[in-house]
Rosetta silent file (secondary structure, phi, psi, omega in degrees, C-alpha in Angstrom):
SEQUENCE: XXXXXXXXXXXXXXXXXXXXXXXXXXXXXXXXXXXXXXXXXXXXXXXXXXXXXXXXXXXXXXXXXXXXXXXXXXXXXXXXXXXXXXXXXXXXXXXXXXXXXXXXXXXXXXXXXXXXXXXXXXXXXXXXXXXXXXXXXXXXXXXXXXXXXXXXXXXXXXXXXXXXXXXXXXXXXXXXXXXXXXXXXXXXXXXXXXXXXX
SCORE:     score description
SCORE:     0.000 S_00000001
   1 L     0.000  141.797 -170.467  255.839  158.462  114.246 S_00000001
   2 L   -92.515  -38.613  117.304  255.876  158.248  110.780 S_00000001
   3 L   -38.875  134.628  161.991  252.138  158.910  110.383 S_00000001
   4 L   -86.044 -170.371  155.335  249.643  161.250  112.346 S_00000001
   5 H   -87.979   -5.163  173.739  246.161  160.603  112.795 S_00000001
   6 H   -56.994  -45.076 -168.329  245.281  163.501  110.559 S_00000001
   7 H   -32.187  -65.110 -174.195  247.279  161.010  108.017 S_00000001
   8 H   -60.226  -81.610 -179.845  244.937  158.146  108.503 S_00000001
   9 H   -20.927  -56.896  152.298  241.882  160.067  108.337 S_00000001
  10 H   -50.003  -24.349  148.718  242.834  161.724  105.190 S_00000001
  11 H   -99.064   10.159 -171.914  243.081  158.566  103.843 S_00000001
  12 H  -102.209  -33.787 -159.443  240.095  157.066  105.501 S_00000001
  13 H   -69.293  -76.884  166.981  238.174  160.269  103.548 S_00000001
  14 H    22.693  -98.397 -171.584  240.298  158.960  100.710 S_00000001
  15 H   -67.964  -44.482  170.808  238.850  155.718  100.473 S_00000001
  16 H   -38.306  -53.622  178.993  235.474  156.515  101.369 S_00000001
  17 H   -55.350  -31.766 -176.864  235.042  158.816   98.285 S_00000001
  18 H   -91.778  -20.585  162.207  236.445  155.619   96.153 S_00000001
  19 H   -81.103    3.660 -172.688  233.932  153.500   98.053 S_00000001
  20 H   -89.751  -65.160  167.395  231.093  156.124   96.822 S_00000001
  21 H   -35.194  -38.513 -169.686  232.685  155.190   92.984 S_00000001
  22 H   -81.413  -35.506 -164.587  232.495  151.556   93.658 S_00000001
  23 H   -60.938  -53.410  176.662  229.315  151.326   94.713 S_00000001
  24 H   -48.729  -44.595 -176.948  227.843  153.219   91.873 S_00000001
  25 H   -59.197  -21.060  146.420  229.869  151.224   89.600 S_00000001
  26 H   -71.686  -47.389  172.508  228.440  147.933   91.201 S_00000001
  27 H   -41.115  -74.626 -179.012  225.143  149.157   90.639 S_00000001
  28 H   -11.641  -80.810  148.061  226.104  149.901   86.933 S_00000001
  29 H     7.645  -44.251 -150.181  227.140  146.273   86.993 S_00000001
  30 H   -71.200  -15.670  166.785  224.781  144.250   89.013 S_00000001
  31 H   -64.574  -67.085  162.223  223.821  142.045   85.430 S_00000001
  32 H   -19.955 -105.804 -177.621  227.266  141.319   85.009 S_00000001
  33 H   -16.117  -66.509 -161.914  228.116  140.555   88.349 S_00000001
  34 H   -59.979   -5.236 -174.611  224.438  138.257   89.004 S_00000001
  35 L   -91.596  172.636  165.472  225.496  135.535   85.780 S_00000001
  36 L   -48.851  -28.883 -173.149  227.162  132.868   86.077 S_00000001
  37 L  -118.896  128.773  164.509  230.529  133.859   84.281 S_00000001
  38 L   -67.280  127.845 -162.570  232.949  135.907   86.218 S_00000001
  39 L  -109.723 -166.943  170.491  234.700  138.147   83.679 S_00000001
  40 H   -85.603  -32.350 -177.884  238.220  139.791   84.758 S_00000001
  41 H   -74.841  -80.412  174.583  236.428  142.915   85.109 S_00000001
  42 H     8.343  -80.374  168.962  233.702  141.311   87.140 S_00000001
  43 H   -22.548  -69.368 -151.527  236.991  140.240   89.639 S_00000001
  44 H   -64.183  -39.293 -127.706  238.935  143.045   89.569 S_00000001
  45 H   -80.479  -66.094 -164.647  235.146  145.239   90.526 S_00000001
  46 H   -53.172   -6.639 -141.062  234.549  142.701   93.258 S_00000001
  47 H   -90.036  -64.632 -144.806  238.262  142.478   94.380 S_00000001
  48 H  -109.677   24.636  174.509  237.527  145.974   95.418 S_00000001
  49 H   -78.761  -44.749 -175.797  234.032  145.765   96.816 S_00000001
  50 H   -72.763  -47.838 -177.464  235.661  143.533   99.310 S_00000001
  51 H   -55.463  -69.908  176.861  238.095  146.041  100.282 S_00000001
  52 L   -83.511   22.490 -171.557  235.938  149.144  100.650 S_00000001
  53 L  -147.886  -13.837  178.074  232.873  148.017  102.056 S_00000001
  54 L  -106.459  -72.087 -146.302  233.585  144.741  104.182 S_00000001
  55 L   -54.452  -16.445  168.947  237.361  145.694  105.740 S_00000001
  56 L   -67.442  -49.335  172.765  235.595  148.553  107.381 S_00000001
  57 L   -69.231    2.260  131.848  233.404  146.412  108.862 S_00000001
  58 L  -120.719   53.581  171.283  236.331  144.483  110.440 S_00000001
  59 H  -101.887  -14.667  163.916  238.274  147.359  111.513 S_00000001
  60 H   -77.468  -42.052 -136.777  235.017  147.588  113.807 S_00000001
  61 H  -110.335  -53.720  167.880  234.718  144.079  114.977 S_00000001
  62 H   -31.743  -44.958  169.390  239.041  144.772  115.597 S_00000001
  63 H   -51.266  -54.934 -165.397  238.357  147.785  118.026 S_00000001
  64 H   -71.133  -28.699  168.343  235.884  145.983  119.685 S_00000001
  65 H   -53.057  -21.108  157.898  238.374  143.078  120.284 S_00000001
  66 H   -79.682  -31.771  176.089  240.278  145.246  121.750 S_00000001
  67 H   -57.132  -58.944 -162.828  237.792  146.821  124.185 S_00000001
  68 H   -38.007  -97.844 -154.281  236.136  143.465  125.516 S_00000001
  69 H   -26.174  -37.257  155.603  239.551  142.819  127.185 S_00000001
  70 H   -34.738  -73.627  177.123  239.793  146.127  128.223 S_00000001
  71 H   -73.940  -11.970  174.925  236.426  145.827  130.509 S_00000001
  72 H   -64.159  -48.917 -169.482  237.547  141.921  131.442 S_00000001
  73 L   -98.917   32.938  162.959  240.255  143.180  133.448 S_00000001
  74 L    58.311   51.117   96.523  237.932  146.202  134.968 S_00000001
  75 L   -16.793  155.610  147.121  239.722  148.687  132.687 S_00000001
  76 L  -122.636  136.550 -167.078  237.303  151.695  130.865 S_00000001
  77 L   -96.356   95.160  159.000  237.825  152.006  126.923 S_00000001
  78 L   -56.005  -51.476  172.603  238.269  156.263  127.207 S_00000001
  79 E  -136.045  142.008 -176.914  237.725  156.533  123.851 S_00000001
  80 E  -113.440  115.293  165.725  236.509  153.952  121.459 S_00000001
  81 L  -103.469  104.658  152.702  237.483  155.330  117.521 S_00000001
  82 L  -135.314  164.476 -164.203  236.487  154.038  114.569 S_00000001
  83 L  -112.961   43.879 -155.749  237.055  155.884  111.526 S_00000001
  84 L    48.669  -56.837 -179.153  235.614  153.478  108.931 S_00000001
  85 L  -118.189    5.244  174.497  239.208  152.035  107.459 S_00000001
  86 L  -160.864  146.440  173.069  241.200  152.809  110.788 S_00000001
  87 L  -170.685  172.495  164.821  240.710  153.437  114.620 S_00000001
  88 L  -134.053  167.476  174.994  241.742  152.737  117.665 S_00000001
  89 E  -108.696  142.254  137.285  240.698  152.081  121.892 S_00000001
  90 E   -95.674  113.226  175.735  242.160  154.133  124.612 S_00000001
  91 L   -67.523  157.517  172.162  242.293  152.181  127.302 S_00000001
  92 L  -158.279  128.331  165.164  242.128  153.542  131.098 S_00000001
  93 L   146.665 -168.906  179.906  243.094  151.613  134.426 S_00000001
  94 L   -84.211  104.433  165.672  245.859  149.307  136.454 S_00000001
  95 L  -134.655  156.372  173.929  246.841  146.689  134.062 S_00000001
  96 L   -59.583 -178.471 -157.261  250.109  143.883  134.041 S_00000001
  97 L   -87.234  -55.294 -179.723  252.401  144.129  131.555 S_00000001
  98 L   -83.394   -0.421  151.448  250.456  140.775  130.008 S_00000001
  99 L   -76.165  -29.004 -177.517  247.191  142.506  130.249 S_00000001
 100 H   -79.922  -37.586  170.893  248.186  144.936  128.012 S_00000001
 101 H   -57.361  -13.402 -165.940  249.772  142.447  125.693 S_00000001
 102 H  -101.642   -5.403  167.495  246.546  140.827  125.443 S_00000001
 103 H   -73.791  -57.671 -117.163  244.408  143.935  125.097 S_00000001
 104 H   -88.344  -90.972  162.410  247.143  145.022  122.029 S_00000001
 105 H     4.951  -66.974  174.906  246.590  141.428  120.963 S_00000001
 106 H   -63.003  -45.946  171.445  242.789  140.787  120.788 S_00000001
 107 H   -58.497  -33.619  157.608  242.059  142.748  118.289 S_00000001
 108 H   -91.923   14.682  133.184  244.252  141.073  115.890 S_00000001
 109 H   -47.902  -47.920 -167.227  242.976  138.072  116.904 S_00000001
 110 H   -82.311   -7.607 -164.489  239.603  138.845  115.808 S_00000001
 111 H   -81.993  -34.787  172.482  240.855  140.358  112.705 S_00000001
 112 H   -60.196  -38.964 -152.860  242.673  137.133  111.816 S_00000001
 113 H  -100.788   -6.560  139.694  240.077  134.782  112.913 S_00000001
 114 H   -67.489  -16.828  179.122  237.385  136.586  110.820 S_00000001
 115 L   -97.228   14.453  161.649  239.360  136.377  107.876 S_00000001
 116 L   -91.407  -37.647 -152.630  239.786  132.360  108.477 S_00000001
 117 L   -65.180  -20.668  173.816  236.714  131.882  109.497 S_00000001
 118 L   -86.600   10.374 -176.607  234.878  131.795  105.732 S_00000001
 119 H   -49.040  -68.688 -147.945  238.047  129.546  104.330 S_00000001
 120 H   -99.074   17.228  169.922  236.084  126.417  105.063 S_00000001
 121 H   -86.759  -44.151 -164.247  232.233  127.474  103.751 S_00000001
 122 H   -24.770 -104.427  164.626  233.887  128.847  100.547 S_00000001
 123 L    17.080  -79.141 -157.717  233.078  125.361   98.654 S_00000001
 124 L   -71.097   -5.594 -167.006  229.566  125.679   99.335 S_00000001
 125 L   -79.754  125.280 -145.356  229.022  129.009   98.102 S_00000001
 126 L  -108.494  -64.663 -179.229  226.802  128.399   94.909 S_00000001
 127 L   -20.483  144.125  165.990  226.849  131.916   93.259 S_00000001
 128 L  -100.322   -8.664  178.333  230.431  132.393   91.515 S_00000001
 129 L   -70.273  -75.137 -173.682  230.377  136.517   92.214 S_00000001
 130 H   -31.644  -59.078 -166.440  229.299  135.716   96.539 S_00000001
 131 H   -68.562  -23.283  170.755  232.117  133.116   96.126 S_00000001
 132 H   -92.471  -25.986  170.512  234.931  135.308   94.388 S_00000001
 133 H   -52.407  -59.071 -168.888  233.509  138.285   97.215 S_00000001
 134 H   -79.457  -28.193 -167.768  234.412  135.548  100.105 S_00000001
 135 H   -73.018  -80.689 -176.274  237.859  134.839   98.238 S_00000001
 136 H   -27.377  -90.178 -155.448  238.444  138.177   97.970 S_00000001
 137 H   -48.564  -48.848  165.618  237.962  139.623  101.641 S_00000001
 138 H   -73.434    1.597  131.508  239.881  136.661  102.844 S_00000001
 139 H   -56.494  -66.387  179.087  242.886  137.411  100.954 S_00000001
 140 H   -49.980  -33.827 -155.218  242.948  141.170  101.808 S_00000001
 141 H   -77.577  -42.375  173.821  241.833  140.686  105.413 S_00000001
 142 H   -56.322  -57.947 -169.191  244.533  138.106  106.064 S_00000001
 143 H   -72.657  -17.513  137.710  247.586  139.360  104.256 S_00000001
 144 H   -20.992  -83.735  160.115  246.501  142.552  106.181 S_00000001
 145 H   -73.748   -9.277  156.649  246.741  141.052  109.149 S_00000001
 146 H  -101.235  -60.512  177.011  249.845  138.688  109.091 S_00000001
 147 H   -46.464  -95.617 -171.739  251.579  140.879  106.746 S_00000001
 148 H   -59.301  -20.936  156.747  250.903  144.342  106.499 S_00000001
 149 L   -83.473  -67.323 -170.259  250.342  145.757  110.002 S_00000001
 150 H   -39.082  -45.257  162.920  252.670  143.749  111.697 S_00000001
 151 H   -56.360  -27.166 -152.140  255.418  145.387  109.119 S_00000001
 152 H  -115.251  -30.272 -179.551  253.931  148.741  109.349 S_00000001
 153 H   -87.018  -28.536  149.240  253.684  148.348  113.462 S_00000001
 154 H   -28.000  -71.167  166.110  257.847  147.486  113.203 S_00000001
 155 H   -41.697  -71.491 -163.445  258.284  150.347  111.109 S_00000001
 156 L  -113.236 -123.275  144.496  256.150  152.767  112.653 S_00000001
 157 L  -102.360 -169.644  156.424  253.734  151.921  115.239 S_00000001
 158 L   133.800  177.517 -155.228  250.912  150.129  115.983 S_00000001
 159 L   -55.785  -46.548 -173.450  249.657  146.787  118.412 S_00000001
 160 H   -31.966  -74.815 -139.973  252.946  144.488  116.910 S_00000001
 161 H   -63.905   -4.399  140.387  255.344  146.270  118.821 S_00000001
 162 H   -57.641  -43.842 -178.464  253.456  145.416  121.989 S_00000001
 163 H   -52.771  -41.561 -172.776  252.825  141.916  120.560 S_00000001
 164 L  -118.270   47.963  163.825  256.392  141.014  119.704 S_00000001
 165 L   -79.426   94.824 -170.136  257.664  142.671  123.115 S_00000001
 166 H   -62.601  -14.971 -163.058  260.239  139.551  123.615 S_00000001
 167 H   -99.537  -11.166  155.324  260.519  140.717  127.432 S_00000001
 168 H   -49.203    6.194 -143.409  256.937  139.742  127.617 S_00000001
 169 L   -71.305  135.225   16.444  257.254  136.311  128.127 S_00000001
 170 L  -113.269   18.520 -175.671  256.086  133.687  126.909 S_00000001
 171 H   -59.584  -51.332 -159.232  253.127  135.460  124.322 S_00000001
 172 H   -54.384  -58.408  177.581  255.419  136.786  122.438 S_00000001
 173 H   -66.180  -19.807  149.132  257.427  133.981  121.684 S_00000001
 174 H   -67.557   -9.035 -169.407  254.513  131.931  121.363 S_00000001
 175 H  -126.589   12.870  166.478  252.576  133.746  119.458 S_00000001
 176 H   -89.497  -32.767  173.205  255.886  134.302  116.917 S_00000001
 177 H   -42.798  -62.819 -177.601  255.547  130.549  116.518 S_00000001
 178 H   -43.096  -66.865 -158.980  252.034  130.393  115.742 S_00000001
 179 H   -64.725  -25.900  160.843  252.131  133.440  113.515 S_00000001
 180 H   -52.790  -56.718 -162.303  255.174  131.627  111.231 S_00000001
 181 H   -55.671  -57.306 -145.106  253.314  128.398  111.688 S_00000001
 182 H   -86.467  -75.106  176.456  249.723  129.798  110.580 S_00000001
 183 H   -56.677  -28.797  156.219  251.458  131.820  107.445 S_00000001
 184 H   -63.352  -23.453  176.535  253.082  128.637  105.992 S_00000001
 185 H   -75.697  -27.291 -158.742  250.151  126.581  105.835 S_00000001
 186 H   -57.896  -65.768 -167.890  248.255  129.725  104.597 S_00000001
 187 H   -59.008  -33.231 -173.243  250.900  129.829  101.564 S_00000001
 188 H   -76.709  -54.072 -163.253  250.914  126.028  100.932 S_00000001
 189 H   -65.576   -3.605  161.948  246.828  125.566  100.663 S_00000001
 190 L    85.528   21.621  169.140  247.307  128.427   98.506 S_00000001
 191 L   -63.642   -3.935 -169.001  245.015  131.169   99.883 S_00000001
 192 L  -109.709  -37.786 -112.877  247.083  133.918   98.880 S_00000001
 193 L   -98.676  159.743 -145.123  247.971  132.780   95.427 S_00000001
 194 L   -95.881  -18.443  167.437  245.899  134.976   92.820 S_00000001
 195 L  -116.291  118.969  178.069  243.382  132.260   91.546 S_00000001
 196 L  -105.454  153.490 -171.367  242.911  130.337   95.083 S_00000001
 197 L   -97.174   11.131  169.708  241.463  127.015   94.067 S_00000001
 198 L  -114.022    0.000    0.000  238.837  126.751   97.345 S_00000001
């Protein structure tokens, strides 16, 4: 493995100490931030508000997507971890081959489908800070989760390499479909793109 878990942790410390910086620095802020005109700074502040203080909260709501499935198929989650910006379930019982893909699975389900789910409120959002905040998290949280794990569970470890277990059939290949399908529209409506227009 090309990481330990000492790794992650040390970089879960990491980021915590730079989420202690942000916050004060939102405080500092909070005029700025509450007008009407977004500055660059404003952005950049918020860009990383989003990062350290919401993606924890779904690297929680990820775990637990993994557990539920766990107790659906009368499994016990031996250890439930989360470490603020990383964790994992240990799982314990008799499961198929396609129980396990879908415990591996669920969690990046919910991690994707919270970072969809404010795409079509965005609009409505009257505030332009709340509204660059919702922008924000659903850029990181997405390209996170369609990107950036799945490459890093290739590489190294992590749920992909259960996910895109080809001998699994037919989630894998179905869910390689999706996941192609689901990042081209993402790039054409232009959620990733650095000013998204929604």
């Amino acid at each position: 493995m090309g990481f330990s878990f000492i790794s992650f942790d040390l970089i879960s410390i990491f980021y915590v100490l730079i989420s202690i910086k942000v916050g004060i620095d939102l405080y500092k802020s909070r005029e700025s931030l509450l007008d009407d005109n977004v500055s660059r700074q404003d952005r950049a502040l918020i860009t990383q508000a989003a990062f350290f203080f919401l993606i924890p909260i779904g690297v929680l709501l990820h775990e637990l997507g993994h557990a539920i499935p766990v107790w659906h198929f009368g499994g016990e989650v031996e250890e439930f971890q989360w470490r603020i910006f990383w964790g994992y379930v240990l799982p314990s019982g008799e499961f198929t081959q396609p129980e396990r893909w879908w415990i591996s699975f669920c969690g990046n389900l919910v991690s994707i489908v919270i970072g969809l789910i404010p795409i079509p409120f965005i609009r409505f959002i009257k505030k332009p800070i709340f509204k660059e905040l919702a922008i924000s998290f659903v850029k990181i949280e997405l390209i996170y989760s369609l990107i950036v794990y799945p490459m890093f569970s290739i590489v190294s470890f992590g749920d992909w390499t259960r996910i895109y277990d080809f001998s699994i059939k037919p989630y894998a290949q179905i869910t390689l479909v999706l996941h192609i399908l689901l990042l081209v529209s993402l790039f054409k409506a232009g959620v990733f793109k650095e000013r998204a227009n929604y």
